[in-house]
Residue frames relative to the residue before (quaternion, step in Angstrom):
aa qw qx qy qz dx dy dz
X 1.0000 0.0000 0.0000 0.0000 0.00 0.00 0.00
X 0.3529 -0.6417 0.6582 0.1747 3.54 -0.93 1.14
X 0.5578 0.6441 -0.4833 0.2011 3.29 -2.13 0.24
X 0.5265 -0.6489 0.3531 0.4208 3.70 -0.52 0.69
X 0.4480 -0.6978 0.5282 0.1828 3.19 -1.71 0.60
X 0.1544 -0.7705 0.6046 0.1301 3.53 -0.60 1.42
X 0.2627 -0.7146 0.6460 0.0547 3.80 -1.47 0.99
X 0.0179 -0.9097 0.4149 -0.0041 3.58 -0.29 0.92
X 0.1038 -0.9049 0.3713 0.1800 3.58 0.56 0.55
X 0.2220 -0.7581 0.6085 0.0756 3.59 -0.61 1.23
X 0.3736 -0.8174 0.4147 0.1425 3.34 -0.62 1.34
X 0.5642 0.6748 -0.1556 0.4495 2.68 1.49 -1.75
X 0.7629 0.3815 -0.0888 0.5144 3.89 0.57 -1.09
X 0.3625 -0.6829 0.5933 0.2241 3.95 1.19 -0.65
X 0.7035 0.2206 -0.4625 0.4925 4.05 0.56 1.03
X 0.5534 -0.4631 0.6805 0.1272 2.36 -2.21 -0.53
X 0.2223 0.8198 -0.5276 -0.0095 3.23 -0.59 1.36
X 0.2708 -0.8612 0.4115 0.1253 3.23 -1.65 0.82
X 0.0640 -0.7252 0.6735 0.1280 3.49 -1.06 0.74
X 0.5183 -0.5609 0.5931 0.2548 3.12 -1.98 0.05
X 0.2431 -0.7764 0.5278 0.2438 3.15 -0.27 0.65
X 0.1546 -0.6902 0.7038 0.0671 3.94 -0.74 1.26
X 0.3976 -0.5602 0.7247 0.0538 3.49 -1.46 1.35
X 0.6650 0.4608 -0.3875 0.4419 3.81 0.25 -1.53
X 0.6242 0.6948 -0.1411 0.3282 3.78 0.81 -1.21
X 0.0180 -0.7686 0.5807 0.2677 2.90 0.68 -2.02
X 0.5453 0.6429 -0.3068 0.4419 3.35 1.40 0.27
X 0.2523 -0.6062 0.7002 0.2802 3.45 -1.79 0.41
X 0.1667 -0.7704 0.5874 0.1834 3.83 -0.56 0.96
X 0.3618 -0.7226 0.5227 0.2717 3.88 -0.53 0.66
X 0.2114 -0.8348 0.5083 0.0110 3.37 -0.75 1.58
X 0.8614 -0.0729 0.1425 0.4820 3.54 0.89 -0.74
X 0.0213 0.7956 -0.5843 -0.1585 4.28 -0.94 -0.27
X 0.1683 -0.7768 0.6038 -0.0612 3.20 -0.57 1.18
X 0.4415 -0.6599 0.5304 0.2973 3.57 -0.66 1.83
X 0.1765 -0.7184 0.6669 0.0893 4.09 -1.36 0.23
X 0.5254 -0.5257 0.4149 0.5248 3.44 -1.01 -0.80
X 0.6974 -0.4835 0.4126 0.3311 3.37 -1.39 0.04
X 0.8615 -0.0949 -0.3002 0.3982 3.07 -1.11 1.59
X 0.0199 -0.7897 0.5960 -0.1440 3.33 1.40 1.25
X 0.0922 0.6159 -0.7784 0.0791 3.43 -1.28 1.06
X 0.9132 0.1026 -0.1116 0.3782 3.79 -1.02 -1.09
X 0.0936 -0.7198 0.6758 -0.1284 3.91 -0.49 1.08
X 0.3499 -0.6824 0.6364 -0.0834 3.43 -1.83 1.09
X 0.0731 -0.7460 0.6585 0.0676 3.86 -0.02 1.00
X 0.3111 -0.6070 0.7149 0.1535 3.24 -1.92 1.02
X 0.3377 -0.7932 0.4745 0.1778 3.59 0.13 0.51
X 0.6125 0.5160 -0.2374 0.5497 3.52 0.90 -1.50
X 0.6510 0.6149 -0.1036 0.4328 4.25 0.88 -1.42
X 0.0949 -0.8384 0.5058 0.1794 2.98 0.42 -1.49
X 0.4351 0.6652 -0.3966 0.4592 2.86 1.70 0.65
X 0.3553 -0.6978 0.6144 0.0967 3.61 -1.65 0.28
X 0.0988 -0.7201 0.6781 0.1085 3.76 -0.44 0.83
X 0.2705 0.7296 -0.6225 0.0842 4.05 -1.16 0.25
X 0.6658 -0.5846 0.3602 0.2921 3.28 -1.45 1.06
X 0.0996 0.7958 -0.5522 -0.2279 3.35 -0.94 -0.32
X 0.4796 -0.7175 0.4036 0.3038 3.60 -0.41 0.11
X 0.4280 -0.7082 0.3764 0.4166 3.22 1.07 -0.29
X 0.8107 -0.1734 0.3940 0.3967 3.02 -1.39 -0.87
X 0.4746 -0.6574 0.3666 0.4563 3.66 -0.69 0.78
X 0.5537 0.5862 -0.3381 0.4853 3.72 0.69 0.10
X 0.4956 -0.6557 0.3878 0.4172 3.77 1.29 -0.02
X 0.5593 0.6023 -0.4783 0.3094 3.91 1.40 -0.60
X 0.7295 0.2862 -0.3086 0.5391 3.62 -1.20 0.85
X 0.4529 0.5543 -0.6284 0.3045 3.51 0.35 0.08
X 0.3950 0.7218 -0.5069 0.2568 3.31 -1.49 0.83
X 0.5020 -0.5929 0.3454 0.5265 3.75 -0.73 -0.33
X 0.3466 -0.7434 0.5393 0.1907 3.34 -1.40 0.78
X 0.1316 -0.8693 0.4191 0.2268 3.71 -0.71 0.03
X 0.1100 -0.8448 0.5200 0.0611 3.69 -0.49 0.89
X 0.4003 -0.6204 0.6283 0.2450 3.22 -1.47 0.71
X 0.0287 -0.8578 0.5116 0.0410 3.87 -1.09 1.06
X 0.5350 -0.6553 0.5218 0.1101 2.92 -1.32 2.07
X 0.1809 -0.6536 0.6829 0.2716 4.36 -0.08 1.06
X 0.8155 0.3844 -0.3596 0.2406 3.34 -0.16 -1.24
X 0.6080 0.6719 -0.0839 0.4145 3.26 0.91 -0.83
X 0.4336 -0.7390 0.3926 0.3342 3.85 0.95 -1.43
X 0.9127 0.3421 0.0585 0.2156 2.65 1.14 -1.66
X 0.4775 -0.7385 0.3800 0.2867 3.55 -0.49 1.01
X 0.2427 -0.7216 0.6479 -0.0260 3.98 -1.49 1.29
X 0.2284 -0.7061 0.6168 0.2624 3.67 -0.10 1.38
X 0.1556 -0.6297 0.7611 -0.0061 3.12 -1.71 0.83
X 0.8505 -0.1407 -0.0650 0.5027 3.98 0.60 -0.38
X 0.0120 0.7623 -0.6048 -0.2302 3.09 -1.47 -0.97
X 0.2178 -0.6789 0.6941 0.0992 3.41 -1.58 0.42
X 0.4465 -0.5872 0.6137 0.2815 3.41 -1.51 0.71
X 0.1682 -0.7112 0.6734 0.1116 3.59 -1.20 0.02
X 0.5766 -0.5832 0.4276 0.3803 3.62 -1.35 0.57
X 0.7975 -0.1591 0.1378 0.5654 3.85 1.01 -0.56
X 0.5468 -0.7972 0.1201 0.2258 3.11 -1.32 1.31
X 0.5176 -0.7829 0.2512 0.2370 3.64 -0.72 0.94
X 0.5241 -0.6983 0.4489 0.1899 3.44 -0.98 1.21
X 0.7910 0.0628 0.0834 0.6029 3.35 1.30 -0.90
X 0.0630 -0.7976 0.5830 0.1410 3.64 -1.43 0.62
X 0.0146 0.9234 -0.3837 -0.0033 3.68 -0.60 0.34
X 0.1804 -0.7518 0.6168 0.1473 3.99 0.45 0.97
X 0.3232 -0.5736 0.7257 -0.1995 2.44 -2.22 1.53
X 0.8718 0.1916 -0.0891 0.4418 3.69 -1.21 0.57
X 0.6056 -0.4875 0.3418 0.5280 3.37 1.00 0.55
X 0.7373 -0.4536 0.0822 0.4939 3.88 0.78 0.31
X 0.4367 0.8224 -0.3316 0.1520 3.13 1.66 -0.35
X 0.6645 0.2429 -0.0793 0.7022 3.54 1.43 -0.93
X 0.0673 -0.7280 0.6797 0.0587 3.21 -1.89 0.74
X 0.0049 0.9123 -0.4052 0.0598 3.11 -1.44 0.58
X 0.1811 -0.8749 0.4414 -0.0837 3.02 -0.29 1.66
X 0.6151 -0.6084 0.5009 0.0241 3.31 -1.76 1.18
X 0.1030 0.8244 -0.5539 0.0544 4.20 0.05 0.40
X 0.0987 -0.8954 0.4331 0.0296 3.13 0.24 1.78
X 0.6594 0.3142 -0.3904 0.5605 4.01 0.82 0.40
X 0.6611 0.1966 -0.4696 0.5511 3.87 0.91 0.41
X 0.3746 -0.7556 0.5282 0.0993 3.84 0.51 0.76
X 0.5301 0.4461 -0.5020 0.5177 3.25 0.17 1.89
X 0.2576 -0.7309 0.6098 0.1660 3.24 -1.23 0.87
X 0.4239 -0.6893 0.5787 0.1015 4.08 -1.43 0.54
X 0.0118 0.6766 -0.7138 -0.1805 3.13 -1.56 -0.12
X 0.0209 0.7209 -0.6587 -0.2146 3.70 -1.13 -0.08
X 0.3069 -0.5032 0.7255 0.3553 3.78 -1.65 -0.49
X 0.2324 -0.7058 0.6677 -0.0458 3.04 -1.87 1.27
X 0.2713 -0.8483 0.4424 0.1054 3.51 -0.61 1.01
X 0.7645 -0.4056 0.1408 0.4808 3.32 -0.93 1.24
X 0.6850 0.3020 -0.2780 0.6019 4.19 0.85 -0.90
X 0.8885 -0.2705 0.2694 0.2545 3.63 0.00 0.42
X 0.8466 0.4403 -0.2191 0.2034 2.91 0.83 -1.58
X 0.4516 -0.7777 0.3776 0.2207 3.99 -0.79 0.54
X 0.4024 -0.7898 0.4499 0.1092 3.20 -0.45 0.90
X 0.5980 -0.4707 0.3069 0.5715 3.70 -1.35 0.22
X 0.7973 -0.3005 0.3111 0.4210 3.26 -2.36 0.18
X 0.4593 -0.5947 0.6391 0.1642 3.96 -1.08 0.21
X 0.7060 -0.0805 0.3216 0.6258 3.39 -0.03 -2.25
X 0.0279 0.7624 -0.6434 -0.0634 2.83 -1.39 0.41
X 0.0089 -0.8627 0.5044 0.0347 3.93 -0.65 0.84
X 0.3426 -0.8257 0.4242 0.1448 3.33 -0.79 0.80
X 0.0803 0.7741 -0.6239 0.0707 3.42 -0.62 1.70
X 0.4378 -0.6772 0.4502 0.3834 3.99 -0.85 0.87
X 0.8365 0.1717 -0.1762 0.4896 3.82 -0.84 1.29
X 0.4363 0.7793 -0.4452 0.0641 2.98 0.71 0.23
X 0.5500 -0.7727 0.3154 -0.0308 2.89 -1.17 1.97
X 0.7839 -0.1253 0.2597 0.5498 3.52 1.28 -1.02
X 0.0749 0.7357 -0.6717 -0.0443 3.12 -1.32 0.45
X 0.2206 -0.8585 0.4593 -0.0578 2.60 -1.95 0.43
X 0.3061 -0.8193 0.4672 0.1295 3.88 0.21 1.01
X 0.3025 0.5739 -0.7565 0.0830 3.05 -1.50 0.85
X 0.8304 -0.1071 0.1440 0.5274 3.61 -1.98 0.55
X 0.9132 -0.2471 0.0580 0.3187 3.41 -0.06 1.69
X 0.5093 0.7182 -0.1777 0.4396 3.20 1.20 -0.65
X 0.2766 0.7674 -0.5718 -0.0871 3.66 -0.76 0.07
X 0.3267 -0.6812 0.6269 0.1901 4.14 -0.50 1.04
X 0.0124 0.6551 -0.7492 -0.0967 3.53 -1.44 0.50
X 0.3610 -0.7644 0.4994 0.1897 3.58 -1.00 1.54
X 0.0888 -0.8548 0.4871 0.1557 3.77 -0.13 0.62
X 0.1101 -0.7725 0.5532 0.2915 3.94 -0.38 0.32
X 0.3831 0.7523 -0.4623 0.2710 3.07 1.09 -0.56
X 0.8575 0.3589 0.0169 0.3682 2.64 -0.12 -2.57
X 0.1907 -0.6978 0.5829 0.3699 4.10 1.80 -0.73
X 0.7231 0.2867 -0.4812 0.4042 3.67 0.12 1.49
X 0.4438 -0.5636 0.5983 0.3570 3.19 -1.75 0.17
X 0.4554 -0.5117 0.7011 0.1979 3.55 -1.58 1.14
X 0.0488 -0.7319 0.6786 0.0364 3.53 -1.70 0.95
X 0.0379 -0.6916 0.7201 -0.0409 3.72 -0.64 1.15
X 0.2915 -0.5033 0.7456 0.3254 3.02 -2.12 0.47
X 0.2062 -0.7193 0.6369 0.1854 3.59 -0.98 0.89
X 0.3140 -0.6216 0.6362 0.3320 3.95 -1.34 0.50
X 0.6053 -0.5167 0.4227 0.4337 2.79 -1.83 -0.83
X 0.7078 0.5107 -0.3395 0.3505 3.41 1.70 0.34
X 0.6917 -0.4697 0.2841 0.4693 3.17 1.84 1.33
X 0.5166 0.5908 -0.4057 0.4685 3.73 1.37 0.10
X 0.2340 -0.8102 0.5136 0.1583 3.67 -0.91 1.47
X 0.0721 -0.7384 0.6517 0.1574 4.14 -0.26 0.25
X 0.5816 -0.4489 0.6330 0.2440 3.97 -1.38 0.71
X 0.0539 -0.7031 0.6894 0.1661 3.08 -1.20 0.59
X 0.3402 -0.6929 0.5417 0.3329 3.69 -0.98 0.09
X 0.5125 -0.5451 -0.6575 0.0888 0.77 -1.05 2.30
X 0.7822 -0.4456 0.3418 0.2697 2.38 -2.10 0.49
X 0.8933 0.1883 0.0255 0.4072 3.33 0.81 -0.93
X 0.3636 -0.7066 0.5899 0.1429 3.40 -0.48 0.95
X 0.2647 -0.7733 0.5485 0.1764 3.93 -0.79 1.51
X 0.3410 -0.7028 0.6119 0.1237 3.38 -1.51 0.43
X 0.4267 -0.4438 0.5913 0.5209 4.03 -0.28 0.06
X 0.6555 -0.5982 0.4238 0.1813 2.43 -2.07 1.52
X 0.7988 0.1446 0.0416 0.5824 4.08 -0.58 0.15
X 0.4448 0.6678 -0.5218 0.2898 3.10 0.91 1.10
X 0.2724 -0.8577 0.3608 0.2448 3.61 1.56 -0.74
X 0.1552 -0.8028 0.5751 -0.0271 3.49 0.68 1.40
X 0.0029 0.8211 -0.5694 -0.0404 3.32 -0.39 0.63
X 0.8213 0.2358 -0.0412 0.5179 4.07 0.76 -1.75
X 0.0243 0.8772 -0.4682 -0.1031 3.71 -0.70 0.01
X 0.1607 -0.7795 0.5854 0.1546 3.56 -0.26 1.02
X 0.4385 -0.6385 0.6150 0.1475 3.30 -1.96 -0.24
X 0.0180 -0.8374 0.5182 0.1728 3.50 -0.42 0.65
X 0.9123 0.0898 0.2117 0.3390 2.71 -1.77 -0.13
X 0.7192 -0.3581 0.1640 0.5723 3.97 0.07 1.82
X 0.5795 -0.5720 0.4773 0.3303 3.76 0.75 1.31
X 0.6243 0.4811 -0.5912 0.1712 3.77 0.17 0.78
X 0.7518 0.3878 -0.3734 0.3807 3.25 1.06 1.08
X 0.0477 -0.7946 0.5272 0.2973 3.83 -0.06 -0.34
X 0.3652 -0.7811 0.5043 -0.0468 3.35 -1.65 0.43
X 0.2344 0.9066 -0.3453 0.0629 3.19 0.31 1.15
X 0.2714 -0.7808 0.5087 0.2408 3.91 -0.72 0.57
X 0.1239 -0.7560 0.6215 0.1640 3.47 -0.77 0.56
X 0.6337 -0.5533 0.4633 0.2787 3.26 -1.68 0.97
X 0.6984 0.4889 -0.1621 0.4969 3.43 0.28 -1.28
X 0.8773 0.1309 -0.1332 0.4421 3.71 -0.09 -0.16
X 0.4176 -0.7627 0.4464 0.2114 3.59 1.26 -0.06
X 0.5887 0.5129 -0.4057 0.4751 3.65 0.68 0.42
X 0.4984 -0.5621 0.6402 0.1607 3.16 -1.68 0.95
X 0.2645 -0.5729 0.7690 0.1021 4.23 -0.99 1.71
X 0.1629 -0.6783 0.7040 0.1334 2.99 -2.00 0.92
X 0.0265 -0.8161 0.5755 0.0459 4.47 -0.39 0.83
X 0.4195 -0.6816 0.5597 0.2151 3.06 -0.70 1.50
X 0.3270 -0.7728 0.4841 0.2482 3.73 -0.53 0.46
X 0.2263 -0.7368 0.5903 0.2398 4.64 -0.60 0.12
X 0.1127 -0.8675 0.3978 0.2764 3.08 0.11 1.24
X 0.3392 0.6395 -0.4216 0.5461 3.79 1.61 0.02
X 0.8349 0.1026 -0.2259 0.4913 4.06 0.00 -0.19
X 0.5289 -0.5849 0.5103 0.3431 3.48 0.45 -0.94
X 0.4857 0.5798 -0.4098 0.5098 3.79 1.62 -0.85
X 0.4963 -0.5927 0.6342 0.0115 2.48 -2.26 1.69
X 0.0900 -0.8023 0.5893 0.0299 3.66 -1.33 0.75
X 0.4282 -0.6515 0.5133 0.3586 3.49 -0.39 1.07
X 0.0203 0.6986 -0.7123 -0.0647 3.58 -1.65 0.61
X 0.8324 -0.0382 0.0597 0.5496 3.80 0.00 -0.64
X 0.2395 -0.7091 0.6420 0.1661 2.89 -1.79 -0.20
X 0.0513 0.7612 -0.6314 -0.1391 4.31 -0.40 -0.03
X 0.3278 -0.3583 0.7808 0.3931 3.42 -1.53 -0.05
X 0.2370 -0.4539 0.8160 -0.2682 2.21 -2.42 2.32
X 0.6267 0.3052 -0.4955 0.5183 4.58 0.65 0.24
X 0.5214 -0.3660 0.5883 0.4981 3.06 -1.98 -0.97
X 0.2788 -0.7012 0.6478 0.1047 3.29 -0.81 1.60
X 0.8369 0.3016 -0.2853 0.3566 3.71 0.32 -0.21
X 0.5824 0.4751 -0.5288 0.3942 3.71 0.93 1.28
X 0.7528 -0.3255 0.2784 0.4998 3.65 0.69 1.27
X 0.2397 0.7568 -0.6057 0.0540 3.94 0.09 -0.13
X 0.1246 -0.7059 0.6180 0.3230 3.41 -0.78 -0.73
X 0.4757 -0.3291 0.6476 0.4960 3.86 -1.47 -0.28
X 0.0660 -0.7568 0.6415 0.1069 3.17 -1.66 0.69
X 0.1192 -0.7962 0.5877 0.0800 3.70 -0.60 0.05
X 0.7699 -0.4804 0.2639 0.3268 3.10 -1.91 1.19
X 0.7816 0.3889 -0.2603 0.4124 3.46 -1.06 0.89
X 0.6886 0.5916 -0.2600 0.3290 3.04 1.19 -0.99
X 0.4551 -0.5681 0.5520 0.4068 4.15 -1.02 0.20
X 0.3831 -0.7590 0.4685 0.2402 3.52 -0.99 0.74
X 0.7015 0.5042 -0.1583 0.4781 2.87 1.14 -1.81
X 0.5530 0.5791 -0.4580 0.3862 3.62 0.88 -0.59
X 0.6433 0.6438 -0.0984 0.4025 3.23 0.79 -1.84
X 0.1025 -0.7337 0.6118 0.2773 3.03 0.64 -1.09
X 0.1014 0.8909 -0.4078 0.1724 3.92 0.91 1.13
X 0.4525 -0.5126 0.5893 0.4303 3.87 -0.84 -0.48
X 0.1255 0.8762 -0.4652 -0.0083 3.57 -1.10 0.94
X 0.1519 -0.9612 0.2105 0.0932 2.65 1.65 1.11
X 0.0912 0.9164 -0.3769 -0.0998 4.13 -0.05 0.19
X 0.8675 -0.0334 -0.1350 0.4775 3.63 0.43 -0.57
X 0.1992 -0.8305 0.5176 0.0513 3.38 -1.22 0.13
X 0.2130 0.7851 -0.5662 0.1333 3.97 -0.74 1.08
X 0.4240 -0.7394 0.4121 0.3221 3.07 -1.34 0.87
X 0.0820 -0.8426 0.4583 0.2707 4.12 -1.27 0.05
X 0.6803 0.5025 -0.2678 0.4615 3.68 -0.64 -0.72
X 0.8466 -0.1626 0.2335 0.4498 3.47 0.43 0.89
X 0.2839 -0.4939 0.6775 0.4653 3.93 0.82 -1.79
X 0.3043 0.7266 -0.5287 0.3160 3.05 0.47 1.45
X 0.7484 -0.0120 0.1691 0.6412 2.69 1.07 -1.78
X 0.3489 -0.7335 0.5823 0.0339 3.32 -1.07 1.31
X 0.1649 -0.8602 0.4692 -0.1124 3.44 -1.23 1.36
X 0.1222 -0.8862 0.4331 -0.1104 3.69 0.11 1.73
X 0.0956 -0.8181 0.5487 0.1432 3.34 -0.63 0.98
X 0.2644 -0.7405 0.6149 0.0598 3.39 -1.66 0.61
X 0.2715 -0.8823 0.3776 0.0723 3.37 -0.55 0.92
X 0.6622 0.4830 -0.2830 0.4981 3.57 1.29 -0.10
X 0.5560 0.2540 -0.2514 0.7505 3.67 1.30 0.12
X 0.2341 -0.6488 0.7078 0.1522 4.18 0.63 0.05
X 0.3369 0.6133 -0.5641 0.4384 3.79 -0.33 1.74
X 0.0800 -0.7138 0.6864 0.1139 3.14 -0.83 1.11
X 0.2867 -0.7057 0.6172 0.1974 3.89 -1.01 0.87
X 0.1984 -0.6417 0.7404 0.0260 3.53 -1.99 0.29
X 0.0420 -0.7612 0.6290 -0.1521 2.80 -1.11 1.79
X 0.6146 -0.6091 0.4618 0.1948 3.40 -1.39 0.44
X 0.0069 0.8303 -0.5532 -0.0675 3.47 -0.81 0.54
X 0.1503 -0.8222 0.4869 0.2536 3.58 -0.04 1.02
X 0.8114 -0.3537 0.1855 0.4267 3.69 -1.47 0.14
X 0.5206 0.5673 -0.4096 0.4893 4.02 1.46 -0.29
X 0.4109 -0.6459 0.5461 0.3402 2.66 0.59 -1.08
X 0.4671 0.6601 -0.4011 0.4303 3.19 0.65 0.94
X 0.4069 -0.5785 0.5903 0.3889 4.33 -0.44 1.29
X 0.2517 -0.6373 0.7241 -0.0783 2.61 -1.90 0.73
X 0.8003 -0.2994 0.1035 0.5091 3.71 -0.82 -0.32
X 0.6109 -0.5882 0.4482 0.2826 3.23 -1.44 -0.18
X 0.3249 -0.8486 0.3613 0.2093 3.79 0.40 1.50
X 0.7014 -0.3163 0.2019 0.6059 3.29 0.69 -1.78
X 0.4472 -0.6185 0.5941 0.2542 3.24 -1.72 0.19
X 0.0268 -0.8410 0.5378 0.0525 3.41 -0.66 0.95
X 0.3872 -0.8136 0.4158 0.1230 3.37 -0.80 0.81
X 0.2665 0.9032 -0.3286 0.0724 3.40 0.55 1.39
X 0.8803 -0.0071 0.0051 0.4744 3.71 -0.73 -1.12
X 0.7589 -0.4801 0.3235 0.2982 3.63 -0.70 0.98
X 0.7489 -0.1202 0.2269 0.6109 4.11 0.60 0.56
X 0.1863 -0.8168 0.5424 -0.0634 3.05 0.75 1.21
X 0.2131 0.8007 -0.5314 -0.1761 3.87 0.26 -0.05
X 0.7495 0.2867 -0.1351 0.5812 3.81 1.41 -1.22
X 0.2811 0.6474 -0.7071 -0.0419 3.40 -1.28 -0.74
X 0.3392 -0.5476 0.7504 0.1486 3.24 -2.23 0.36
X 0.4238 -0.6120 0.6477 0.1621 2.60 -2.44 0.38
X 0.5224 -0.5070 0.4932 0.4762 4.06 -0.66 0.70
X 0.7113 -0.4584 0.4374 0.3044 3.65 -1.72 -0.33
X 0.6032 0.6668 -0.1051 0.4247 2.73 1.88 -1.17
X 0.0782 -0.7997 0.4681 0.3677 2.97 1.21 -1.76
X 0.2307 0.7138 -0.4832 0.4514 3.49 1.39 0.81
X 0.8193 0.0876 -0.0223 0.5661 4.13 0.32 -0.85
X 0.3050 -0.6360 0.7045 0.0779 3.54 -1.93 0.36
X 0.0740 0.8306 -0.5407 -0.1103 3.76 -1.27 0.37
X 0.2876 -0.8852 0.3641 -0.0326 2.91 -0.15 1.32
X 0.3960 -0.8035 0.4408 0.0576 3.05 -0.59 1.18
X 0.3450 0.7785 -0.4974 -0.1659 3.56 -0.72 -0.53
X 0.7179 -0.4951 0.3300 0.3614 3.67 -1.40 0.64
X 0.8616 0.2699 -0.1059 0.4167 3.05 0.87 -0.93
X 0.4575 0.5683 -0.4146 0.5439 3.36 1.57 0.91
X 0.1068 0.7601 -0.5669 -0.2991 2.66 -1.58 0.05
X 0.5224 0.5241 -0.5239 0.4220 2.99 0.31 1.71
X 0.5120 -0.6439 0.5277 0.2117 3.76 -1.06 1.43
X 0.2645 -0.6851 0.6565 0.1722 3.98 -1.32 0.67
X 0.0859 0.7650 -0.6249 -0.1302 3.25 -1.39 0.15
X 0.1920 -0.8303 0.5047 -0.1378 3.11 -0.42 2.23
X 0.1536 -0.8586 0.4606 0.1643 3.07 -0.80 1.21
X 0.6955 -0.5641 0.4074 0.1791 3.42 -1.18 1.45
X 0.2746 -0.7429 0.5987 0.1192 4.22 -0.52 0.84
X 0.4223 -0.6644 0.4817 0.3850 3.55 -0.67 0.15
X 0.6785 0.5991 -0.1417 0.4008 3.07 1.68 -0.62
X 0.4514 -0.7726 0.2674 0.3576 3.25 2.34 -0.49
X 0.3239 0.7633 -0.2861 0.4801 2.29 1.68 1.20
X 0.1306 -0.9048 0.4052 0.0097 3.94 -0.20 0.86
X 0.0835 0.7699 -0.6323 -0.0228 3.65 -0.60 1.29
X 0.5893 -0.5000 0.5934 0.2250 3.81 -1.25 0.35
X 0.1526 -0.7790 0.6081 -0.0088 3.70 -0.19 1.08
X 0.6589 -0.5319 0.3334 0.4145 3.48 0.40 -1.08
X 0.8437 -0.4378 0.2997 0.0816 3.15 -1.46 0.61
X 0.0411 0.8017 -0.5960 0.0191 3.84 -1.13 0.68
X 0.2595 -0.7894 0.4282 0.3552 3.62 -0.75 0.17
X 0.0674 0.8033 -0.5852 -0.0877 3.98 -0.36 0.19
X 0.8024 -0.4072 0.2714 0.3416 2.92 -1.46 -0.35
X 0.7657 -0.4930 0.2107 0.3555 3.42 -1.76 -0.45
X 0.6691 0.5022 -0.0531 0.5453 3.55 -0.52 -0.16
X 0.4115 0.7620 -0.4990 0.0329 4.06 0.72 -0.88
X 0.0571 -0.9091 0.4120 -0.0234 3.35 -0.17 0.59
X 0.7041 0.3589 0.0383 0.6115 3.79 1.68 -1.20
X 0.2618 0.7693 -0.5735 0.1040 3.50 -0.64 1.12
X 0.0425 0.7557 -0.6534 0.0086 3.44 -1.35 1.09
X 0.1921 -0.6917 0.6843 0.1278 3.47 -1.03 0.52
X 0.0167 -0.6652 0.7421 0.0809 3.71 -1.93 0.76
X 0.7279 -0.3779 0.4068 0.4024 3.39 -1.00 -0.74
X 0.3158 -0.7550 0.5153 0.2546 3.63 -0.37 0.97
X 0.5783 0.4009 -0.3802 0.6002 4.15 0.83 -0.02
């Protein structure tokens, strides 16, 4: 069976499971589970490698926390530790750089983002750079560049990144967010002249004009990206969503081309659809979809034709197909593990 390969990390359980994702079908076909470390959540594919970078928490004592490394079986599913590295604290987010040569990772309760250099087998060396941003939520790599998403601070850090994992400031350093708004994910569009971000706290999709001459980010818009009409509240750091009934805003990716632009929410569990017009700039608010339990991750196909959605408190994976219009219907169902939280799809060839 042809069709891309979807990787789903199940915190709650410590694997990785895979399905193929069949289009002809409409189906996620379960391909494999592969044991990980504990509280495995955010992971980095080398495509070109076949290799797999993902957090692990370590031991219940915190020893071994750090980034694990797996060799990956396309045909097959499944993931073969080959290394690891300890890390100073555990990481919200991973993200390869330089064609895989440099990684780089986010440590959102020790607020500080990393680089490392990876050698031709995989393996990761000591820390490079390191920069300190409170929460930090994510990063993200494009043509040299690397963004660090800060909720803390409500901005995006801006580094020129080399190819030897070295971070330089850009002026400025930072790119602002509305106050208490809680940047949290950030996509790229289209030849990196835009970025995209979703904040937890306020539920709205940031638009940053991108320079392609420096790399520095400029606020441009904002849209609501929740369900504005089931009572939300603003939420803020610290606070209990579900109790509250709050905004909790979590991942974000673009589909159809950068057409349409897709935001998940986790306290109503809704994934939203927005418009992108030819600038690139969001536009209205398409639909609200009602979907996996705590939606925290999900991916887009290659195509941008489908979406799988995770959620923390499911255990079962969606596969939603994607309107040209940005439009959103539930196809059907998979079972995975606990906890699911992290989802990327590549090509299974």
């Amino acid at each position: 069976m042809t069709g891309e390969l979807v990787l789903v990390a199940n915190a709650g359980d410590a694997t990785v499971s895979a399905f193929i994702l069949d289009a002809a079908g409409q189906r996620l076909v379960p391909l494999a589970t592969s044991a990980v470390g504990r509280g495995c959540s955010t992971f980095a594919v080398d495509e070109a490698r076949d290799l797999v970078y993902a957090n692990t928490k370590g031991d219940a004592d915190g020893a071994g926390e750090g980034i694990d490394v797996f060799r990956l079986d396309r045909a097959a599913g499944t993931l073969e530790p080959v290394g690891h590295t300890d890390t100073d604290g555990n990481l919200a987010y991973l993200a390869l750089a330089h064609g895989g040569a440099v990684l780089a990772g986010a440590a959102y309760h020790a607020g500080f983002a990393a680089t490392w250099c990876v050698d031709g087998t995989g393996g990761i060396g000591e820390p490079v750079s390191r920069v300190d941003w409170p929460n930090a939520h994510c990063v993200a790599a494009v043509e040299g560049n690397l963004y660090v998403v800060s909720l803390g601070a409500d901005a995006i850090g801006q580094y020129d990144l080399s190819p030897a994992g070295e971070l330089t400031p850009l002026d400025p350093v930072a790119a602002e967010a509305p106050a208490g708004s809680g940047p949290r994910h950030l996509v790229l569009g289209a030849e990196g002249a835009r970025a995209f971000v979703v904040t937890e706290f306020s539920g709205e999709v940031l638009t940053y004009d991108r320079d392609p001459a420096t790399g520095a980010l400029t606020l441009a818009g904002a849209a609501v990206a929740h369900a504005s009409d089931r009572g939300l509240g603003h939420s803020r750091y610290g606070a209990d969503p579900r109790a509250e009934h709050l905004i909790w805003g979590a991942d974000v990716h673009l589909a159809r081309g950068g057409h349409v632009l897709l935001a998940s929410e986790r306290t109503e569990s809704t994934i939203a659809s927005l418009r992108v017009d030819a600038g690139g700039r969001v536009g209205d608010l398409v639909e609200i979809l009602d979907t996996e339990r705590q939606p925290r991750g999900f991916a887009v196909s290659r195509d941008g034709r489908y979406a799988v959605v995770a959620g923390e408190a499911s255990t079962d994976v969606s596969l939603v197909a994607i309107g040209a219009d940005g439009s959103l219907r539930t196809l059907s169902y998979a079972a995975t593990g606990r906890g699911a939280n992290w989802v990327r799809t590549l090509p299974r060839g």
